[in-house]
N, C-alpha and C positions, 0 to 999 in steps of 0.2 A: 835285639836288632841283628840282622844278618849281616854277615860279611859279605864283599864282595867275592872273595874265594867259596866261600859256601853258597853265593846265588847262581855262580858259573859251574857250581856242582849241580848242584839244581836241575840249574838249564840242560846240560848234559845225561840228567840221568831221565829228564823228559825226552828230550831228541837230540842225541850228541851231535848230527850232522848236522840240522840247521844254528843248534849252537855255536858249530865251528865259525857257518856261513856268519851269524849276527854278527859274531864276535868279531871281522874283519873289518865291516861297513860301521860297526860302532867305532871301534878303533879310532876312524879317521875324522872323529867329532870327539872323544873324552878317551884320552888315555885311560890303557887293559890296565886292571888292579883298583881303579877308581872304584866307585858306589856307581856313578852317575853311567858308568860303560857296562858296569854289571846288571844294573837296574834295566838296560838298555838289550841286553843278552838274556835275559831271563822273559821279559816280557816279548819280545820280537821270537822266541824259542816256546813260548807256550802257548801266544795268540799272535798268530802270523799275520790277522788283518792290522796289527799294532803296528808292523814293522817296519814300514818305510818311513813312516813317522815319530816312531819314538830314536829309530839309528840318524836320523837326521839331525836331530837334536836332543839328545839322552839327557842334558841338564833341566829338561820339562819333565823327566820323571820325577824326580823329586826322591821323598823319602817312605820310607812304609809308616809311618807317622799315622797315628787317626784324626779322621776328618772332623774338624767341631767348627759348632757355629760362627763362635768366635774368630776361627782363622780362613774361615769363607768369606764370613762378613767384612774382613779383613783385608783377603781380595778383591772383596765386591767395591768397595770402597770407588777407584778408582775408576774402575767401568762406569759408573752411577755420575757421572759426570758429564760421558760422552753423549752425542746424539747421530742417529743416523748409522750411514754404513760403520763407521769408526765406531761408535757403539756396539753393531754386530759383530764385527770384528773381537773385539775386546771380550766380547761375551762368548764367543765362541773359543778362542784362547783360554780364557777361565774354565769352561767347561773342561776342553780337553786335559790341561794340566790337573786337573782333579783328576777323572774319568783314571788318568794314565796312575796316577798316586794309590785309586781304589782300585783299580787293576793287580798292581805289585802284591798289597797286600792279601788281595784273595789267594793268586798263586802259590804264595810261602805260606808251607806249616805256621802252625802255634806255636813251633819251638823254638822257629826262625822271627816272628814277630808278625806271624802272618795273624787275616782275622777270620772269624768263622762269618759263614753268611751273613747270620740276622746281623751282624754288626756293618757289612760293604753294604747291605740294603739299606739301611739305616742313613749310613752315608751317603749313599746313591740320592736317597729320600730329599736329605738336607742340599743337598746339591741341586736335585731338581727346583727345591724350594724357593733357594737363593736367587736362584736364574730365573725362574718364572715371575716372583715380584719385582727383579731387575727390569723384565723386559715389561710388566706391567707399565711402571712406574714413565721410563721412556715410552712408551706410546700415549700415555695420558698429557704426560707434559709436550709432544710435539701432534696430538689431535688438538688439543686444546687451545692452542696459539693458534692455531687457523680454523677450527670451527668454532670454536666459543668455552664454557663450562658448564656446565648442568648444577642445577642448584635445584634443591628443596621449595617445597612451597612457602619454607619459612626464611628463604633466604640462605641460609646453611648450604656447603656445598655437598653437592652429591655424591655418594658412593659406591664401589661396587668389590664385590668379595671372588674370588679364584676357588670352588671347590676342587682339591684333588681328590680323584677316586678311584679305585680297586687298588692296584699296589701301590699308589704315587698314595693314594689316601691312607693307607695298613701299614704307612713306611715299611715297604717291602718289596721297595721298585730295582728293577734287574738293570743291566745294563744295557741291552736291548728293546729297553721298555719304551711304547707308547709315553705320554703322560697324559693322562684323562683326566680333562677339563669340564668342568662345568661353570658358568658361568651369569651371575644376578645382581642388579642393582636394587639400590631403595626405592625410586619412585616413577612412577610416568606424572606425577602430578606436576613438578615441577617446571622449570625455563630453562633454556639455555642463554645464558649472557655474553653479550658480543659474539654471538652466533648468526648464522643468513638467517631470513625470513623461513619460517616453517622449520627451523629448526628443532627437535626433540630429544629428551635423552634417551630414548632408546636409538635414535638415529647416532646421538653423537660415541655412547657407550657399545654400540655395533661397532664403529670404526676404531674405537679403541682397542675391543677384541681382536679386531683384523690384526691389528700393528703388531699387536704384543704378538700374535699365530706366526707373522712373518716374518719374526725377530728371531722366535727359538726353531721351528723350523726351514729355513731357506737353506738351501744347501748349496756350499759353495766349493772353491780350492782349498777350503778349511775345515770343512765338514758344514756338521749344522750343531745348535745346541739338543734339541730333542724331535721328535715327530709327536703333533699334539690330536689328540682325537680328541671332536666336542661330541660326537655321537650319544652321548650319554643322558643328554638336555632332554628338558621335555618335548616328546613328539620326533626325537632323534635328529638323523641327517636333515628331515623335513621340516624342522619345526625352526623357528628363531634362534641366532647365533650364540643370544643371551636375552634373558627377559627378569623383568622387573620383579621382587619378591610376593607383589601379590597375586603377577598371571602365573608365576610358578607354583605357588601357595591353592590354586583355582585348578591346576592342571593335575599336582599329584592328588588333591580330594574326590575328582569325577573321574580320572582317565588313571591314576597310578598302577603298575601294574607288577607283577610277583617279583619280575627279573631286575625291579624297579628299586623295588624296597632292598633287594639283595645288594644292589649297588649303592644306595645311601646309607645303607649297615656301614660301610666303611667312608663314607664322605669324609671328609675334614677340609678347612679352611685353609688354603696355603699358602694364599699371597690378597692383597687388599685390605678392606673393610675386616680383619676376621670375626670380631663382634657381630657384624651383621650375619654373617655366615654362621654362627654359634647360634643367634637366636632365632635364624631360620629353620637350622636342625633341630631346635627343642620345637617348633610348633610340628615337625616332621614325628614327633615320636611315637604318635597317635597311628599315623601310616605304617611308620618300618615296623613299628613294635605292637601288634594285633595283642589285646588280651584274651582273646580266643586262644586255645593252644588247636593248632589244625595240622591234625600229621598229613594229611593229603598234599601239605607244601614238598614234605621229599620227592612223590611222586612226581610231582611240577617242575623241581628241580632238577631231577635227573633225567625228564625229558628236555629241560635245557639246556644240558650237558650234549645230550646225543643231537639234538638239534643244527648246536656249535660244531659238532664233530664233526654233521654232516654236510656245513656249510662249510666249513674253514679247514678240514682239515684233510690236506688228499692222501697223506700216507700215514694213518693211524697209529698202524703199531710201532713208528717209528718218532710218532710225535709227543715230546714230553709235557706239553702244557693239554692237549685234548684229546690226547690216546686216552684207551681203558685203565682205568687206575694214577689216572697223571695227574697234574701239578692242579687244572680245573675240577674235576671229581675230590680230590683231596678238601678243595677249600670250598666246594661243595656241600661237603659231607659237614662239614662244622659248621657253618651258614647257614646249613637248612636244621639242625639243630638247635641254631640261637633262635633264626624266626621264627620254629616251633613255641620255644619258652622264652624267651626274650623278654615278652609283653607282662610274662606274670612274672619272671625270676629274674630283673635286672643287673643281677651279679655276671651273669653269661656274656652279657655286650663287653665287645673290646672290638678293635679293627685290624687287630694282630694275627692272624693265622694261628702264631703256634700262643700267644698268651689268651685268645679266644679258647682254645684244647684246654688250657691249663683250667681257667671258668670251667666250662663243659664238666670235667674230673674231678675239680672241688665242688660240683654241684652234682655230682653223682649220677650224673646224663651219658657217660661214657666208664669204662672202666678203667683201669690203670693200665692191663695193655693197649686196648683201641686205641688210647691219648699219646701211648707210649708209640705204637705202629703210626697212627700220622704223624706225630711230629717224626719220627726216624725219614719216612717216607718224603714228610716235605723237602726237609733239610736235603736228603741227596737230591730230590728231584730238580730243586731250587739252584743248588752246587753246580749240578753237570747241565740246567739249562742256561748258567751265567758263564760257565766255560766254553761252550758250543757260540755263545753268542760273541764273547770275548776272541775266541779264535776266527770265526767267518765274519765278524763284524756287519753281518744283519742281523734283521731281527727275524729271528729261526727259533722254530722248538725242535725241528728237526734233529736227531742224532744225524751224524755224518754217515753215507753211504763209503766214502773212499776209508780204506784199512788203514790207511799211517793219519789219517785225520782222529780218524776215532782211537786208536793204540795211542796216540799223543795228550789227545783229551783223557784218556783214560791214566794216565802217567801224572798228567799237571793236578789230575786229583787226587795223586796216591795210589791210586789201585796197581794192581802191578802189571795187566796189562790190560787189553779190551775187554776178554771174555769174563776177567774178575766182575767189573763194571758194567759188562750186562747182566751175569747173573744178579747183581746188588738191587738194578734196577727191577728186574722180574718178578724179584722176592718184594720190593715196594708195592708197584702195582699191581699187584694180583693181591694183596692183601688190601689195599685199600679198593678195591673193583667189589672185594665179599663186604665190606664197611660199608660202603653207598645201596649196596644191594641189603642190607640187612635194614635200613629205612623202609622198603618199600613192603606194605605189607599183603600184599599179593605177588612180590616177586616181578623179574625184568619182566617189562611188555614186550609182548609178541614184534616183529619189526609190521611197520604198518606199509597199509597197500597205497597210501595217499603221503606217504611222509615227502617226497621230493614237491610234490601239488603245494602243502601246507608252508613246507619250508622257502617257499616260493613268495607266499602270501608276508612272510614274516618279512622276507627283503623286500617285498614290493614290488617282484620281476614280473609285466604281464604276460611277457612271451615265455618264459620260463614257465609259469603256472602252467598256458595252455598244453605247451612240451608236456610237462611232466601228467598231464588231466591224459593226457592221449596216451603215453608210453602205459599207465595205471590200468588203463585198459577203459575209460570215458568213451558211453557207445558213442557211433555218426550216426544217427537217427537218419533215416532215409536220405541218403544222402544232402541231408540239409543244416547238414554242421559247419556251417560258416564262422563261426568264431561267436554267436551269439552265445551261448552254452557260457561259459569262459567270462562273455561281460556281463551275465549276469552275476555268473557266481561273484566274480571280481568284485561288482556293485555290492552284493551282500555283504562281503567283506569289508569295504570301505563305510558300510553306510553307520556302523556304531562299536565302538571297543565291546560293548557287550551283547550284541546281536549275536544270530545263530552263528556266523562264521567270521565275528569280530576280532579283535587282537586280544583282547581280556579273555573272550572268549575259547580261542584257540589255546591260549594259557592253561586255564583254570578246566578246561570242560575239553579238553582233549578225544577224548573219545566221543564225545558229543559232534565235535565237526567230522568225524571218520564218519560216524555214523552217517551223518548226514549225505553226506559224500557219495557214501556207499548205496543210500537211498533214491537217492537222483541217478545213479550210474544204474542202478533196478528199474527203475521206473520204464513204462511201458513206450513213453516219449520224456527222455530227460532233456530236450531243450524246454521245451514245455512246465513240466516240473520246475524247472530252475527259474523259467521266468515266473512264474506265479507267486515259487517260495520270494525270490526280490519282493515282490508288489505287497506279498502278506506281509513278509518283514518290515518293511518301509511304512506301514501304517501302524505298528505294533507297538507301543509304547505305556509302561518303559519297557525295552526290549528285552531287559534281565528276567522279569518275571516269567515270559516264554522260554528261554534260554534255561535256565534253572529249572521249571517244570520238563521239557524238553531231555535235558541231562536226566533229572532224575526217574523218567518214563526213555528209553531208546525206545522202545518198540511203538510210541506213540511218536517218531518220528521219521521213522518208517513208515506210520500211518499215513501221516499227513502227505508223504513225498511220492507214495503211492495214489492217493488220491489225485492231489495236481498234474500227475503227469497222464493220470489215466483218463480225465475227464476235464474237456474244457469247458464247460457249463460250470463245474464243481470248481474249477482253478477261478477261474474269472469271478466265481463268487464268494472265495474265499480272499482273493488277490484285494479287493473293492470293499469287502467286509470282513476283517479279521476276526470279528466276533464269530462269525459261524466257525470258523476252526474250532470252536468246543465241540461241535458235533462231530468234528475227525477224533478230537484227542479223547473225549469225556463220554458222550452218548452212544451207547451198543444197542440201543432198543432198536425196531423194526416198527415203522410208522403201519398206521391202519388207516381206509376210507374214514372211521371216525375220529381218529388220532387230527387229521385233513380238516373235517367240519370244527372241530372243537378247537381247531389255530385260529384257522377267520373269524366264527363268531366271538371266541374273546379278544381279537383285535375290532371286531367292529362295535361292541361293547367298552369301547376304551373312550372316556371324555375328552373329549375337545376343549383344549387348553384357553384360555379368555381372548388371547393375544394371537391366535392363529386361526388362521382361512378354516373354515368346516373341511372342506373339499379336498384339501390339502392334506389335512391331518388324517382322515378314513382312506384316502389314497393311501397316503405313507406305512399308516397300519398295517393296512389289509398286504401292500405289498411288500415287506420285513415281513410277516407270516408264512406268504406264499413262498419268499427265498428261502426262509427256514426250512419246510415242508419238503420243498423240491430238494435241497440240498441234504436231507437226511434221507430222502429215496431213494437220492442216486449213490449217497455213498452203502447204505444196504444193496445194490443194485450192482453195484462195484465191486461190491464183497461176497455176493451172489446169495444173500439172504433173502433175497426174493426174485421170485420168476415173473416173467414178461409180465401174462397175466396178474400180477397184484401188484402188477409196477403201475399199472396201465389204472386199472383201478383206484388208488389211493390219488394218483394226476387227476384222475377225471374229478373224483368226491371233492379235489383242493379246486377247481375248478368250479365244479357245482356250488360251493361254499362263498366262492368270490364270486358268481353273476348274483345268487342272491342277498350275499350283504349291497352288493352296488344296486339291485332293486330297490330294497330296501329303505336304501337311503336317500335314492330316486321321489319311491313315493312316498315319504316321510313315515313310514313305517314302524314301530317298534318292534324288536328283537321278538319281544314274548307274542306278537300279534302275528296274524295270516296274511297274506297278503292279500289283496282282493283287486280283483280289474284288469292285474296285467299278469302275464304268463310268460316266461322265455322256455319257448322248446329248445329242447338241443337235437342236434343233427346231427349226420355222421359219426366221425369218431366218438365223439363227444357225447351222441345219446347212446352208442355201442359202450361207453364206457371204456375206450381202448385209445386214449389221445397220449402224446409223448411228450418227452422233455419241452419243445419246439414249438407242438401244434399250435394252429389257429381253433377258434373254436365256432361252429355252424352253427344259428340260433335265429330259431324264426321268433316275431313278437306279436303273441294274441291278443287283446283286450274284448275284454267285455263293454258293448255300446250300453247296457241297462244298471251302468252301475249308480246309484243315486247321488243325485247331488252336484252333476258336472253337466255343465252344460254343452261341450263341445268335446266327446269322448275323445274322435280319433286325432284331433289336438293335442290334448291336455295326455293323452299317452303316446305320442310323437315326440311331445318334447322331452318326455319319462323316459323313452327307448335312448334318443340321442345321449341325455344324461349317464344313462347307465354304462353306450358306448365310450364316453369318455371317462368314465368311470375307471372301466375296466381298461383299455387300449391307453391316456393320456402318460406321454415322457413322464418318470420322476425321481426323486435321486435314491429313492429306496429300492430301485430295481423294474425290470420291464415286467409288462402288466400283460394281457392275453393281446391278441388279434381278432376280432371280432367279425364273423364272414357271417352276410344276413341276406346274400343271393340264392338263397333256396327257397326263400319266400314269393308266393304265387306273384308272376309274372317278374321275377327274376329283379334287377336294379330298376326295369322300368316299374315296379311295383311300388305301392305304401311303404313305409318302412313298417307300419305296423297292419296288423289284418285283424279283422274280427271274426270273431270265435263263429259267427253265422257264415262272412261270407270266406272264410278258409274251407266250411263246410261246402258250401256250394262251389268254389271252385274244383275242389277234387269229388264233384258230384255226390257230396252224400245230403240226404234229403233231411232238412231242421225243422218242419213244420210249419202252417200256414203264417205263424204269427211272428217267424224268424225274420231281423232285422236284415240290412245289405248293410255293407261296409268299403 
């Protein structure tokens, strides 16, 4: 244990001159020579944001003493009594006199009684621990006196469990640390008793959550106990405060996601129910612990490094926890290691950072230096981010920009002055920068053109996204880029975690959303594009299987994004029917006139089901054929595999195909049989053989008056011709049907709708013979 003579050396050989200063304002609260004035001048002299505080009253330092359960719980005692402000109070006191205890000891060597890190995190850990079941425990007992209890469906009262995670879970929490909560009860089944009408437990265990949130952080004349972040819950800032084991249990099976399982790798129980909290985690192991070994998780992981970097961090090389090679990549590099083999080699799990490394090296996953370079790495990285934090008393990864900040920090560590201690740091991270990169087996990804767009999507910024879609270089399509563009995309994004531009998505298949991105910024019309892709996505289901083929083909997603935006006939019929996208992604043939005839006649050859309209069902055929047809001509068309001319041609044949199955069916006809008695000329385009995407089609209607058997020809093929009209022309939900123009026939609309073959002859003056009928 140190003397007070040797902690005022101390203090002096970090910064003699604010040592002098401590040393006067301690004075006049515990006489110079004491422990409790020394204690007071060491810690005010290494971490300046201590020092109005601990010279105020040096006998709250305490001793460099290690922290155990036993002498917290010891403390706690008393607090656990109170309620309310007086409560917080108490608990915020507790804190600090630890906090100032774990302080002391980080600063002093080992040789003075000081401790190495894992051991003040450890402490930190317990610390957290204590305080958060404290203030658990007072919010439960003062919600529950005024809204009720929650009980089981068996009577039994209800419960709920505190996961701590990332360092508060790895006992490895700093002193500037967050504490990452998560939060679950046993049931929604259950009642609340002596609760208001409509009372629930998840209503009443929300409010409990609140309590306990506003207990450890409020910040007062006293500080606070911790800053708690629930961001970690299912579905994040968005999702519910806390939820029940089985909507959590429902959300990591369908929605779980990589950064997901990275972070329940170190869950643990910390305060409640821990039971329940244990046997939630053992149904989780199937999630965090894949028996697949999948090295494409580093890739994953180290874009969610650089992600963080790019969100959180504005001055990189300056920041120890998300610079290159820091304190995040560090615990990166071993995490994506366990999730690799986790699932098949259970030895590797631990929540330890460096007892994690140690697995890793006894399983022969790393070498004896790698294990050797991270843990050297963490330990200082770990050191000098608990010193910076101790000195400015926020929460910073920041190195100090001011020289006597940094020279000071650099002293309280030992080193002998700044520049020691940067070089220390340099030679860390640049050694673990080549460790993280030695995962990826293609080496760093190029920086992308869409990362601010995507990094957008991941926070949820709409205005952000659009910002960064535009800076990327997102055309204005004539100028009519009003923000549509952007809520489509937006919509895609939202509409499934594993859609083309979902959150799973965007994880797992990274280069899949660039692509995409980049396909629509191609496109010939990208607002267009982008809406179509929405309309296709949104009927797509399950949306993984496109997603996954998609990723595993880029260039068929460029297909498809080129087609949508080059063609609205093509978008709208793909947007309406997803199935035709096989003909972007899969079919490269070039349709023929007969390719045309042989779509219709085996749709008009298709039975009619017991249970459905006749009418209804050769409609529905014939037109799923014709959208088929049409929609692989224009994408040949698009693609320039064919010219006008046999564009026009293979239209006209699907055309010719659909007036005669609707004859056909008109005049009850068989496939194999001729037709006999009625004729549909075509006209214009249509008998040129030259009609387009659009056209209407011109068709006069012949009958023969001598066919046998009828006794009222230009009737009974009257009501043939209308049939076929609505045959062809009638609404239906398989796609729109021709236009049918039949004002070319002799004496125009005031004419028959059908003409016979005799008097068509005589009205364009050609002579039939004495014995030719009129009509």
């Amino acid at each position: 244990m140190a003397t007070p003579a040797e902690m005022i050396a101390l203090a002096e050989q970090i910064d003699r001159r604010r040592a002098a200063t401590a040393g006067r304002y301690a004075a006049e609260q515990a006489p110079p020579g004491t422990l409790a004035h020394a204690s007071a001048v060491l810690l005010s002299t290494a971490y300046p944001s201590l020092a109005l505080r601990v010279e105020r009253d040096p006998s709250r330092v305490g001793s460099a003493e290690p922290l155990d359960r036993a002498s917290v719980t010891e403390q706690a005692r008393s607090v656990a009594t109170l309620e309310g402000d007086d409560f917080r109070r108490a608990l915020r006191d507790l804190a600090e006199r630890c906090r100032f205890r774990i302080a002391l000891r980080e600063v002093l060597p080992a040789h003075l009684g000081g401790a190495p890190f894992e051991a003040t995190a450890a402490e930190l850990t317990l610390l957290a621990e204590v305080t958060i079941e404290l203030a658990l425990e007072e919010a439960k007992r003062a919600v529950f006196a005024r809204e009720g209890t929650p009980r089981r469906p068996d009577g039994t009262p209800s419960t709920m469990v505190v996961l701590g995670m990332g360092k508060l879970g790895g006992g490895e929490l700093n002193c500037g640390s967050d504490v990452d909560l998560v939060c679950f009860y046993d049931s929604d089944d259950g009642e609340v008793q002596g609760g208001r009408p409509h009372a629930s437990p998840h209503r009443i265990w929300t409010k409990v959550v609140q309590r306990m949130t506003e207990s450890l952080e409020a910040v007062t004349e006293d500080g606070f106990v911790w800053r708690v972040d629930h961001r970690l819950r299912p579905e994040g800032a968005a999702g519910p405060l806390v939820n029940s084991i089985a909507a959590a249990e429902r959300y990591y099976e369908s929605f779980g996601r990589l950064w997901e399982r990275a972070a329940m790798l170190r869950a643990r129980p910390v305060a409640g129910d821990r039971e329940l909290g244990e046997q939630f985690l053992r149904f989780l192991e199937p999630f965090i612990w894949t028996r697949r070994v999948d090295p494409t998780i580093a890739a994953r992981m180290y874009d969610l490094v650089h992600r963080a970097r790019a969100e959180l961090s504005p001055v990189p090389e300056r920041d120890l926890k998300l610079g290159p090679g820091g304190i995040r990549e560090t615990e990166f590099f071993v995490q994506a290691l366990q999730l690799i083999w986790g699932g098949r080699r259970p030895a590797v799990r631990a929540r330890r950072t460096i007892e994690a490394t140690e697995r890793l090296l006894a399983a022969g996953l790393v070498t004896h230096r790698e294990a050797q370079e991270v843990v050297e790495a963490y330990v200082a990285l770990r050191r000098t981010e608990h010193a910076v934090q101790w000195a400015s008393g926020v929460q910073t990864h920041s190195l100090p920009t001011d020289t006597a900040d940094f020279e000071r920090i650099a002293r309280a560590l030992g080193y002998e002055d700044a520049d020691a201690l940067r070089e220390a740091l340099e030679r860390h991270t640049s050694r673990i920068s080549v460790l993280l990169k030695s995962l990826l087996p293609e080496g760093e990804p190029a920086p992308s053109r869409w990362g601010e767009a995507l990094l957008a999507l991941d926070r949820g910024e709409a205005e952000l996204f659009a910002q960064s879609l535009a800076e990327a270089g997102m055309p204005d399509v004539q100028g009519r880029y009003d923000g549509q563009l952007e809520r489509d995309l937006l919509e895609l994004a939202r509409q499934h975690p594993d859609g083309l531009l979902g959150a799973r998505t965007r994880e797992r298949h990274r280069a899949l959303t660039e692509t995409l991105l980049d396909a629509v910024s191609d496109a010939a019309d990208p607002t267009q594009a982008a809406r179509y892709l929405r309309g296709f996505a949104a009927r797509t289901w399950p949306p993984a299987v496109y997603t996954k083929m998609l990723a595993d083909d880029p260039s068929a997603m460029r297909r498809l994004c080129t087609v949508l935006g080059g063609s609205a006939f093509v978008g709208e019929a793909v947007a309406s029917r997803p199935e035709l996208a096989d003909l972007v992604l899969f079919e490269q043939g070039t349709p023929t006139p007969a390719d045309a005839r042989a779509e219709i006649e085996a749709a008009a050859r298709l039975p009619t089901p017991g249970d459905e309209d006749p009418i209804e069902h050769r409609v529905g055929a014939i037109r799923k054929a014709k959208r088929r047809v049409t929609t692989q001509v224009a994408l040949a068309d698009l693609a320039g595999d064919m010219d006008t001319r046999a564009t026009t041609e293979v239209l006209s044949a699907l055309a010719d195909a659909a007036l005669d199955a609707a004859t056909r069916f008109a005049l009850g006809t068989d496939p194999d049989e001729p037709v006999r008695g009625l004729a549909v000329l075509a006209m214009g385009k249509l008998g040129g053989r030259e009609i387009g995407y659009g056209s209407d089609l011109d068709v006069i209607f012949l009958y023969d008056p001598d066919v046998p058997g009828i006794d009222d020809p230009m009737a009974h093929f009257t009501r043939a011709a209308r049939k076929i009209i609505q045959l062809i022309s009638m609404p239906h939900v398989e796609g729109r049907g021709y236009e049918l123009d039949t004002r070319l026939r002799p004496s125009g609309n005031q004419g028959m709708l059908v003409v016979s073959l005799p008097g068509f002859a005589r009205y364009h003056g050609v002579a039939t013979g004495p014995d030719s009928a009129g009509g």
